[in-house]
C-alpha positions in Angstrom: -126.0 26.5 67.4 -123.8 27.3 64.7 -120.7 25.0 66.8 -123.4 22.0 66.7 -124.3 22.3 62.9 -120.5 22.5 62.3 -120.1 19.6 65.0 -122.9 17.8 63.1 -121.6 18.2 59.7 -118.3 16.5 61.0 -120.0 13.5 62.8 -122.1 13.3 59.6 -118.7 13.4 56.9 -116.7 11.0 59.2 -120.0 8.5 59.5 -120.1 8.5 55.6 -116.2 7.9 55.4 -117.1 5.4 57.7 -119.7 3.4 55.6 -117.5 4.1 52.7 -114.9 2.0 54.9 -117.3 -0.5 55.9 -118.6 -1.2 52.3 -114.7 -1.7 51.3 -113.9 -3.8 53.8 -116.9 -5.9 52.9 -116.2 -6.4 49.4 -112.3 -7.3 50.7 -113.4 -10.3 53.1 -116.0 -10.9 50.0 -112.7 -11.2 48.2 -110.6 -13.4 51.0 -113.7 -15.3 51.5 -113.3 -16.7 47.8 -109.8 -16.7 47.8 -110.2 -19.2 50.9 -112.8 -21.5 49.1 -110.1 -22.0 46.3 -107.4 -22.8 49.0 -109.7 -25.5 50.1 -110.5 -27.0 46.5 -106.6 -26.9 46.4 -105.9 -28.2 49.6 -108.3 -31.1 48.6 -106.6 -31.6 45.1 -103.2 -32.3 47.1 -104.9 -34.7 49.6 -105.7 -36.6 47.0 -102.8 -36.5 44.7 -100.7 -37.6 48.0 -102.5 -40.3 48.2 -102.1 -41.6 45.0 -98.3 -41.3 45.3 -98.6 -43.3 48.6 -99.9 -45.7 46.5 -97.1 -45.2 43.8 -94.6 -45.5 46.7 -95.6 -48.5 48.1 -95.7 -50.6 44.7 -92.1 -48.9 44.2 -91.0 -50.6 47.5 -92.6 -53.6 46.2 -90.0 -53.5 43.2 -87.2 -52.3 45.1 -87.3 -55.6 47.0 -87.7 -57.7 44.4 -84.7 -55.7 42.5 -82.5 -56.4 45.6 -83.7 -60.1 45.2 -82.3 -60.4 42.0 -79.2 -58.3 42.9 -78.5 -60.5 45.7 -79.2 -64.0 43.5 -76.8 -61.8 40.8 -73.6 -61.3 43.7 -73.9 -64.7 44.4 -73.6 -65.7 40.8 -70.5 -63.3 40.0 -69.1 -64.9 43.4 -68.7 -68.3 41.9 -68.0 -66.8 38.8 -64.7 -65.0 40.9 -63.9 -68.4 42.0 -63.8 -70.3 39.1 -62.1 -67.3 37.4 -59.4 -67.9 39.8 -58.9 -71.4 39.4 -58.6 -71.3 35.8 -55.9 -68.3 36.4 -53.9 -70.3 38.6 -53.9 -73.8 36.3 -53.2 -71.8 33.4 -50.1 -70.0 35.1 -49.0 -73.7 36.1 -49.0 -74.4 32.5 -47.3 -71.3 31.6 -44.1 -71.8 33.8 -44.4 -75.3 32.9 -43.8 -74.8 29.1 -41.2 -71.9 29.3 -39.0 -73.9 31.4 -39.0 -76.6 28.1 -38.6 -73.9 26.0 -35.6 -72.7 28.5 -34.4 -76.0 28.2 -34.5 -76.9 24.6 -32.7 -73.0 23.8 -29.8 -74.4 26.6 -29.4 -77.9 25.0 -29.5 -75.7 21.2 -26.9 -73.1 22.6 -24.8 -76.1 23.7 -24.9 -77.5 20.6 -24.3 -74.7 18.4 -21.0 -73.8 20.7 -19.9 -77.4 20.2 -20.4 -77.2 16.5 -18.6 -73.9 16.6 -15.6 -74.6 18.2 -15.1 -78.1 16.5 -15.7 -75.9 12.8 -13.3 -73.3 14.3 -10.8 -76.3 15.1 -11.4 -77.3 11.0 -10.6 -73.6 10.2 -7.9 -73.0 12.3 -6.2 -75.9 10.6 -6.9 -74.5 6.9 -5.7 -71.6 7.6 -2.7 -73.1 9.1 -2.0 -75.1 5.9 -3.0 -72.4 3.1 -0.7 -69.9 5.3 2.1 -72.5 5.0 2.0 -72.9 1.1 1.2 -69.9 0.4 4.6 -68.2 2.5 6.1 -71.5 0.3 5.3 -69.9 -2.7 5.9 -66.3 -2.1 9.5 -67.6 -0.9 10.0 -69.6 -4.5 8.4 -66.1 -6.3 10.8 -64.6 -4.5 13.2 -66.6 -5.3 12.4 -66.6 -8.9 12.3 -62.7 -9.2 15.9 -62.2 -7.4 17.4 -64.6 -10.2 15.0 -62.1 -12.8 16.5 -59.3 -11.5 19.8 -60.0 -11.0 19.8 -61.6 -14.9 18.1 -57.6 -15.6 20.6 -56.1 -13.8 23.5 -57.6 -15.9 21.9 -57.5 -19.0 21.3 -53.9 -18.0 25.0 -53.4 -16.8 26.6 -55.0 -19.7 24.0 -53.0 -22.2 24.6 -49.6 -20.0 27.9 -50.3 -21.0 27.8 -50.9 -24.2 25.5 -47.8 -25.1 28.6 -45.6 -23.2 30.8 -46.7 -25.2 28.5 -46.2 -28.3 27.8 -42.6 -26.9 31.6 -41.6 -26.9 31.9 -42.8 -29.9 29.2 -40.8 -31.1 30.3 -38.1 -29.2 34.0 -37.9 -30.9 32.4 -38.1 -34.1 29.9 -35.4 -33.2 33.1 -33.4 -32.0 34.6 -33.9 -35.7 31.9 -33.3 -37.3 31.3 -30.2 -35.9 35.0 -29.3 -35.7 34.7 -29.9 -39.6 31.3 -28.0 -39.7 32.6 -25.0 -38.1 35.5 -25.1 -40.3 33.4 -25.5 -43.4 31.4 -22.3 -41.9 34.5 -20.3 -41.5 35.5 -21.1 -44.7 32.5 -20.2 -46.5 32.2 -17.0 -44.3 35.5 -16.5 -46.1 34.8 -16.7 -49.3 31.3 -14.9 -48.6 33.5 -12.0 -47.5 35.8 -12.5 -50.7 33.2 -13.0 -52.7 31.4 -9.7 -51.4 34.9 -7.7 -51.1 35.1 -9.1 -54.7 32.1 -7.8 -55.7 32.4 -4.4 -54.2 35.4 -3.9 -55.7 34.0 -5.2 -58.9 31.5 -2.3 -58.4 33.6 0.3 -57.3 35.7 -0.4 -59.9 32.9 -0.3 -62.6 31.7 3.2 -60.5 35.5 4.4 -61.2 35.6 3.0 -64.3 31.8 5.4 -64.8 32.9 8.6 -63.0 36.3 8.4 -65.1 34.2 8.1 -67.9 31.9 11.0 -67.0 35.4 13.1 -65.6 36.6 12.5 -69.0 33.8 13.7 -70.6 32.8 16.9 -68.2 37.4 17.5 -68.5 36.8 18.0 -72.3 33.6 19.5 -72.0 35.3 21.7 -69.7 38.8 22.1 -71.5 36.6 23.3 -74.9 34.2 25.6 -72.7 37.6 27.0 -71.1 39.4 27.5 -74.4 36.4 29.0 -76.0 35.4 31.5 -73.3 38.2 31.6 -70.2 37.8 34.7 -68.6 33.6 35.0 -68.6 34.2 31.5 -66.5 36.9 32.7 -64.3 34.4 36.0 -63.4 31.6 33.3 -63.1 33.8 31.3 -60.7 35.0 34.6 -58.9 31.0 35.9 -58.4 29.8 32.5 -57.2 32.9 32.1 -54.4 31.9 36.1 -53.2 28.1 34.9 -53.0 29.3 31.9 -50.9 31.1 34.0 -48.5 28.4 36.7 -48.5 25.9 33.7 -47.3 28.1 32.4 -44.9 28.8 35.7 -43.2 24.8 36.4 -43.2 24.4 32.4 -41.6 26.6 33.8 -38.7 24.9 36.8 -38.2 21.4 35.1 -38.3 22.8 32.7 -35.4 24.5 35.7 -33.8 21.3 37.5 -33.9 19.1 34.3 -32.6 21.5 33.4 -29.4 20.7 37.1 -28.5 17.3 37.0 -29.0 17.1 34.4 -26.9 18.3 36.0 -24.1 16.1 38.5 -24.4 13.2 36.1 -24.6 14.7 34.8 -21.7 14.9 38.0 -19.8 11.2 39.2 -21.8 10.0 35.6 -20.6 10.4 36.3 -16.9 9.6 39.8 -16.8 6.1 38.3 -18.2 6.3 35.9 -15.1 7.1 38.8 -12.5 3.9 40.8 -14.2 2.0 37.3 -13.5 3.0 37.5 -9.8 5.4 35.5 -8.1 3.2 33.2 -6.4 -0.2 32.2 -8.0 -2.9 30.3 -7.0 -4.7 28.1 -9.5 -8.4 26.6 -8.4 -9.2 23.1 -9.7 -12.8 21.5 -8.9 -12.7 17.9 -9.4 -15.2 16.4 -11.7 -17.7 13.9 -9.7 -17.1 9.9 -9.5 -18.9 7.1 -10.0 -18.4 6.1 -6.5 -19.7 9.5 -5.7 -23.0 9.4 -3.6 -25.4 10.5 -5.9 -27.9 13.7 -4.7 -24.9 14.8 -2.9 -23.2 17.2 -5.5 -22.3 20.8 -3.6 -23.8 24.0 -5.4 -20.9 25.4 -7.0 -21.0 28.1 -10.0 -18.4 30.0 -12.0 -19.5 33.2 -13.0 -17.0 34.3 -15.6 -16.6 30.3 -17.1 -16.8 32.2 -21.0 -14.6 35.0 -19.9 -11.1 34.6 -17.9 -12.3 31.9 -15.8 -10.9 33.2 -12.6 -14.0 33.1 -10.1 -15.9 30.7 -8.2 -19.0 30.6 -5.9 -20.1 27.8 -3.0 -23.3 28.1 -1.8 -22.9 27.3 2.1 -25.2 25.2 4.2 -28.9 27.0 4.9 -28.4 28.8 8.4 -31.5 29.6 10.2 -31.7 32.9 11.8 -33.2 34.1 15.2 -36.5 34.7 13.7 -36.9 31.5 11.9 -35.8 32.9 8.8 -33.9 30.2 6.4 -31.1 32.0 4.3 -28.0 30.5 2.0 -24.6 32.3 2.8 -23.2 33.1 -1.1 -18.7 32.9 -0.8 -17.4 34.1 -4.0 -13.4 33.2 -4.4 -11.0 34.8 -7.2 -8.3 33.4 -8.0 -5.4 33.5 -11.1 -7.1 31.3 -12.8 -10.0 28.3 -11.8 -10.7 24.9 -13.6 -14.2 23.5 -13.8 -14.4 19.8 -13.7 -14.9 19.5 -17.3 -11.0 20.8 -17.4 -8.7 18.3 -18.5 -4.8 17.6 -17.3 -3.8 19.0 -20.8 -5.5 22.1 -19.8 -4.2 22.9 -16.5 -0.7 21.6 -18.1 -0.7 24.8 -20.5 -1.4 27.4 -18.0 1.6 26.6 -15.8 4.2 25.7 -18.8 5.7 29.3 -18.6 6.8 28.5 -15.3 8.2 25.0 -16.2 10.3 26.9 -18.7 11.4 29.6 -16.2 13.4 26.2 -14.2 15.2 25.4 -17.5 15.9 29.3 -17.7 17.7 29.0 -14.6 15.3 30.2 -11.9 13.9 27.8 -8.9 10.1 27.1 -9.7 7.9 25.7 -6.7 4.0 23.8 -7.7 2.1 22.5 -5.1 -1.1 20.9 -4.8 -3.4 22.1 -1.4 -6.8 20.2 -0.3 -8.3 17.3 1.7 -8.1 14.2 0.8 -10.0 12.6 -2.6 -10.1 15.8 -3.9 -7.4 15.3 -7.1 -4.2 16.2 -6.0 -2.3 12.8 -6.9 -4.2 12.7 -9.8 -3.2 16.0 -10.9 0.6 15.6 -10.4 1.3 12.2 -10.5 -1.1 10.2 -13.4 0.1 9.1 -16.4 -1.1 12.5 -18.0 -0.1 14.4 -15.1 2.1 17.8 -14.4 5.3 16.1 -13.5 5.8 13.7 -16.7 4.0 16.5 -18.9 6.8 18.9 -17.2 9.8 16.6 -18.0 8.7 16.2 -21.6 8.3 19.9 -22.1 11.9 20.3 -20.8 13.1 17.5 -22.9 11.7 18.9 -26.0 13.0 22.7 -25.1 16.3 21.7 -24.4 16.6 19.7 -27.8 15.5 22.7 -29.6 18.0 24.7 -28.0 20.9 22.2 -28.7 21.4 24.5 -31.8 22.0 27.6 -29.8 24.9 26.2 -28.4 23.3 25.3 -24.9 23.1 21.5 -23.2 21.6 20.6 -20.5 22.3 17.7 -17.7 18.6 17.1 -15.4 18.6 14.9 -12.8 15.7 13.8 -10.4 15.0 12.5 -7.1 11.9 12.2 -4.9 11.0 12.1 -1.6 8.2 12.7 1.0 7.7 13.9 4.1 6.2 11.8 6.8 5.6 12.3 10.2 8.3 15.1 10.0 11.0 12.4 8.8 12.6 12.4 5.3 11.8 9.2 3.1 13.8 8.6 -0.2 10.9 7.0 -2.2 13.2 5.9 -5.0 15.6 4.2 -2.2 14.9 0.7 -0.9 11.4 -0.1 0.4 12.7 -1.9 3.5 14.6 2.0 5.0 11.2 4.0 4.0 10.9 5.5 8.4 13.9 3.1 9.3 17.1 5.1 7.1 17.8 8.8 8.6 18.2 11.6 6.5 19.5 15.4 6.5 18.8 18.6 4.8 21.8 21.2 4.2 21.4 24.2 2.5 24.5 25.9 0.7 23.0 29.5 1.9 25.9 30.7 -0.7 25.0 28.9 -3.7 21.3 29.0 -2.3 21.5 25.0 -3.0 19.7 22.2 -0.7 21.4 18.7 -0.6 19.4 16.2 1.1 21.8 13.6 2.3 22.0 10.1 1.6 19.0 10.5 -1.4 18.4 8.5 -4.5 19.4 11.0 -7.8 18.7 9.8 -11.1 20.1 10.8 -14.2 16.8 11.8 -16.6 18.5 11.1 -19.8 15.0 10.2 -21.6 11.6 10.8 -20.5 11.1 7.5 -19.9 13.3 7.5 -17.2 10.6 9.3 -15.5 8.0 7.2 -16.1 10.2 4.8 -14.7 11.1 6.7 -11.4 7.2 7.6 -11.1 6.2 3.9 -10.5 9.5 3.1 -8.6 8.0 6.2 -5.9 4.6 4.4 -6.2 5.6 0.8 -5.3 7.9 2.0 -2.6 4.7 4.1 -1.1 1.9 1.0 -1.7 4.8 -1.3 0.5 4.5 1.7 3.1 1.1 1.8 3.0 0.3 -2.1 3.5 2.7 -1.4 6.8 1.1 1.8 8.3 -2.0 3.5 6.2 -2.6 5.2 3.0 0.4 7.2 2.4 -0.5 8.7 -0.7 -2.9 10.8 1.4 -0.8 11.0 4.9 2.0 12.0 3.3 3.5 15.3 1.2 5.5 14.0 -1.6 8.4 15.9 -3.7 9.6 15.1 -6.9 12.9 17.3 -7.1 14.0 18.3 -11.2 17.9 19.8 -11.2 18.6 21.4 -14.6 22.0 22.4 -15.3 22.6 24.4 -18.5 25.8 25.6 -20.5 25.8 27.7 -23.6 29.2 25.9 -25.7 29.2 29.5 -28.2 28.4 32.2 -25.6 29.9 30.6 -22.1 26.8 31.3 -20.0 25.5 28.8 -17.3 21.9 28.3 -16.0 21.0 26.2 -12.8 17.3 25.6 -12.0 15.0 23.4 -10.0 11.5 22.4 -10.4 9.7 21.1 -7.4 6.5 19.2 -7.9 4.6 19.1 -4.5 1.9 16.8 -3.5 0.7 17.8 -0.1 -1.0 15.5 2.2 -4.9 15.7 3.2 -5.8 18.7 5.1 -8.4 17.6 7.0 -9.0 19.4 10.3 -8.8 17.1 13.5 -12.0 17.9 14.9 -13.8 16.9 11.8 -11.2 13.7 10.8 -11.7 12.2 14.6 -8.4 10.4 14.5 -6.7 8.5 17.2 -4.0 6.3 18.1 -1.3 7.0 15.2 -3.6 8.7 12.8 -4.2 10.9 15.3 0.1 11.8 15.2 0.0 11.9 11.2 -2.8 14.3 11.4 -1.6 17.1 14.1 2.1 16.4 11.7 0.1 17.3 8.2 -1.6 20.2 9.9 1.5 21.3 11.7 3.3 21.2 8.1 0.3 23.2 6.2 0.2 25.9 9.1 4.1 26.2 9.1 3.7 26.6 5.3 1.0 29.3 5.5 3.3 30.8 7.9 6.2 31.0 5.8 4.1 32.5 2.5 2.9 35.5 5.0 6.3 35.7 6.6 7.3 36.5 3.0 4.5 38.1 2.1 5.5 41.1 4.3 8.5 42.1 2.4 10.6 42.9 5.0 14.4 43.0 4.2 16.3 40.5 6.6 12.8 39.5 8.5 12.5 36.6 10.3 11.0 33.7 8.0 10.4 30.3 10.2 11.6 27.8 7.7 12.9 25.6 10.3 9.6 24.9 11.8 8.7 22.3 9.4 10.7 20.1 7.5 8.8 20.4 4.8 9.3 24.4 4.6 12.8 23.9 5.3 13.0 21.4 2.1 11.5 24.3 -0.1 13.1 26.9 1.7 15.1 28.4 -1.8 11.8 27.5 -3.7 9.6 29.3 -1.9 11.6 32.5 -0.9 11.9 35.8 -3.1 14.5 33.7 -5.6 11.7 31.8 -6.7 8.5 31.5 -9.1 5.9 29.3 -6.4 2.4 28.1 -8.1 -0.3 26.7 -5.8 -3.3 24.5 -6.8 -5.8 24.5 -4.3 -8.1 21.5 -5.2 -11.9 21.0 -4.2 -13.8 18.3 -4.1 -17.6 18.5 -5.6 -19.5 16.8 -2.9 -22.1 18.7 -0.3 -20.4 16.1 2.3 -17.1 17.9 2.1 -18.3 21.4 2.3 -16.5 22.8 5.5 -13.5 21.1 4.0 -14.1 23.1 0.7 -13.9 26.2 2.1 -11.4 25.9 4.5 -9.2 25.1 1.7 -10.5 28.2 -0.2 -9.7 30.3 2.6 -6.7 29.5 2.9 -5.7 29.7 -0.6 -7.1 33.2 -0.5 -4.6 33.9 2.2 -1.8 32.9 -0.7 -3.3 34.4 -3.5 -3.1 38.0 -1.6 0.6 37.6 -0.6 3.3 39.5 -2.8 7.0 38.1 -3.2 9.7 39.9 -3.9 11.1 39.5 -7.3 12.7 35.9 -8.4 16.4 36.3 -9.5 18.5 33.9 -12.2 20.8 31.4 -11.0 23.9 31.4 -12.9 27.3 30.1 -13.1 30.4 32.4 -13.7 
């Protein structure tokens, strides 16, 4: 029972779902129902509109015909319009050809008759010309003509006048001879009579000066002859006391000279012993001061501790180095030397530190100066300017020997100068066209400890401005050099070479010394100069030269008693070789330039003068004559 309630309950649900459906689908053809009624009122609409537009259509036909009446009507029209188009185009090109062949003709019959006219004018011309050319070669013949007879009448009017003013001009002449025949006689005679009127006169005057002294002789005589009669003998003892004072003075004049030629021997001998005290070889340091071509920011950081005390230190900053850890740190070098020079120092300064060794050459012993550094850092400039070491040296010698012209000694100095280039000897005061072309040899006199250098240029230094002289001679010869090769002045070591010869007239003793002045080529490293080609030979020659001379100062730096010293390596060593040795007083300047730029450079060169500084030489030793 309970299956058919539950069965009953379905039917019943599904039958309501069913009306439910049945009322839905109702009201949907309710829906299409009206949907179709408007379709039809549509549909009905669109019957009706067609039929108007058939209507529409048909009168269009209507026009259309009648449109392609009147087009056809219109063709026809624009079809006799073509034609008599045509017709006028053809009778009007008839025309055309018609008048340009006139024209053609009337420009033929024109051209015809301008040719005519042409030539018959032309024939007219042609005869003109014929008859002006005629007359007119007529009258340049009778110019001609004319103008020969002119000139030849000029040329004898000219001839005979020519003549005429010769024969005026020798007469002239001869009396011009007489006249100054008689002039110069007139001069001589008054130059005569000048001369005996001025003999006159100064005899007139000496006489009248005789005739005044005999006066005053007379008068002193008999001044005299009364003073002797009335007191004789107090005159004679007056007399006798004033000849014993004279001799007494004299004898005290010879001691005082006696006594000053030997204290200059002993200044000579205290002098030296100052020198050997000083050290045989010095080092000077000289900074230059900075340019106006100098970059500017680019100045190095360079300080000199004791500037107010004895000025012998100097500290570089080097470049900031960057460690492992990333730490940034400035390396401090601190050089010592004898003495340094700021760049505020002038010539004059350096001048009076290194005058006790020019006065050791003109005491007889052989004095080496030489200037060490790259290139633009002052080494010409120190040695050779107009202010310079060698013409300040020569004056100081000039004025020493004069002074000691009253101690009985004279001297004789003679110069020459040379440089070294590319290991060959060039005589700068020679001829400019033999500078690398003329050959010449060094000989030493190991004996005499002399060096001859054959084939050189020596000049007598009688006056210091022989030097000056001598100076630009060297300069000119090394500008012609340089306009041939490069700049010599810095590729090259020049050497101006001072003799002095002394002789004492009173006490017999003889002096011989030499002064070298050295300016040593740039000593820039290769690596940093990058030079090729024949730069590239000069370098490795300069650097070969400065090693050898390093070489040398340490070989005699060791003190060793018949050691080996390699002059011969370089010719420039082997030039110096009794200047640089233990008979010798040898002074180094190391210069330095200011700029950041040439750092390295800097203190490469201070290294190296370092090396010097701490070498000893043995002690320098007189040369003199027996």
């Amino acid at each position: 029972m309970e299956n058919m309630e539950s069965s009953y309950i379905e039917i019943k649900e599904k039958m309501n779902d069913t009306l439910v459906e049945s009322n839905g689908l109702k009201d949907t053809i309710g829906k299409y129902k009206a949907r179709a009624n408007e379709l039809d009122m549509m549909n009905l609409q669109l019957t009706n509109n067609s039929a108007a537009l058939q209507q529409n259509i048909v009168i269009l036909q209507e026009g259309n015909l009648k449109l392609q009446q009147n087009i056809d009507s219109m063709k026809g029209d624009l079809t006799s319009s073509f034609l008599v188009l045509e017709e006028l185009k053809r009778k009007h090109s008839i025309e055309l050809d018609e008048t340009r062949r006139h024209h053609r003709q009337d420009l033929e019959d024109a051209r015809r008759s301008a040719e005519e006219e042409a030539r018959r004018l032309g024939y007219i011309h042609r005869d003109e010309i014929s008859d002006l050319r005629r007359r007119l070669e007529d009258a340049i013949e009778d110019e001609k003509a004319r103008r020969r007879k002119e000139v030849e009448a000029v040329s004898t009017d000219s001839a005979m006048a020519k003549q005429k003013i010769e024969v005026e001009l020798d007469l002239k002449e001869k009396a011009l001879r007489t006249s100054r025949d008689e002039i110069e006689q007139e001069k001589a005679n008054t130059l005569r009579e000048r001369e005996l009127i001025r003999d006159l006169g100064e005899k007139l005057s000496e006489a009248a000066n005789n005739t005044i002294q005999l006066e005053a002789s007379m008068r002193s005589m008999r001044a005299r002859v009364d003073f002797l009669e009335s007191d004789c003998k107090s005159q004679s003892q007056a007399f006798a006391d004033l000849e014993q004072k004279t001799q007494d003075a004299i004898k005290e004049a010879t001691k005082a000279r006696d006594k000053l030629r030997i204290e200059e021997t002993l200044r000579r001998k205290l002098h030296n012993q100052v020198q050997e005290l000083k050290g045989n070889i010095r080092v000077f340091c000289r900074v230059r001061p900075s340019l106006d071509s100098d970059p500017t920011g680019d100045a190095a950081r360079i300080s000199f501790p004791d500037d107010e005390g004895d000025s012998k230190e100097v500290e570089i900053l080097g470049p900031e180095e960057k460690s492992s850890l990333g730490k940034v740190t400035t390396k401090k070098n601190a050089f010592a030397f004898d003495r340094v020079f700021t760049p505020a120092a002038r010539n004059g300064d350096v001048f009076d530190e290194i005058s006790q060794l020019v006065q050791s050459a003109l005491d007889g012993y052989n004095v080496c100066i030489f200037c060490y550094g790259q290139t633009g850092a002052g080494k010409t400039f120190t040695m050779s300017s107009a202010d310079g070491m060698i013409p300040r040296a020569v004056r100081q010698i000039y004025d020493t020997a004069k002074s000691l012209e009253e101690k009985g000694w004279r001297y004789c100095m003679e110069g020459s100068f040379v440089e070294v280039y590319n290991e060959n000897i060039n005589d700068l005061l020679g001829k400019a066209e033999e500078l690398d072309k003329k050959k010449h040899e060094i000989r030493h006199d190991m004996q005499k400890c002399k060096t001859i250098i054959t084939d050189i240029t020596t000049v007598e230094l009688d006056s210091p401005s022989k030097v000056e002289t001598i100076l630009r001679r060297a300069m000119a010869n090394r500008s012609v050099a340089a306009t041939m090769a490069n700049e010599r002045s810095s590729r090259s070591h020049s050497v101006f070479i001072l003799k002095l010869t002394g002789e004492n007239s009173i006490t017999g003793e003889k002096s011989e010394g030499t002064l070298n002045l050295v300016d040593l080529a740039g000593s820039e490293r290769l690596s940093h100069s990058g030079s090729t080609g024949e730069r590239l030979k000069e370098t490795q020659n300069i650097n070969k030269s400065l090693s050898c001379l390093g070489d040398v100062i340490g070989a005699l730096g060791q003190g060793k008693d018949g050691g080996h010293v390699p002059y011969r390596n370089s010719k420039l060593t082997y030039l110096l070789q009794f200047s640089l040795g233990g008979n010798s007083k040898t002074l180094m300047f190391v210069m330095i330039s200011p700029l950041q730029a040439h750092l390295n450079e800097t203190l490469t060169s201070l290294k190296f003068a370092t090396k010097v500084h701490n070498t000893h030489i043995g002690t320098a030793k007189r040369q003199s004559k027996t």
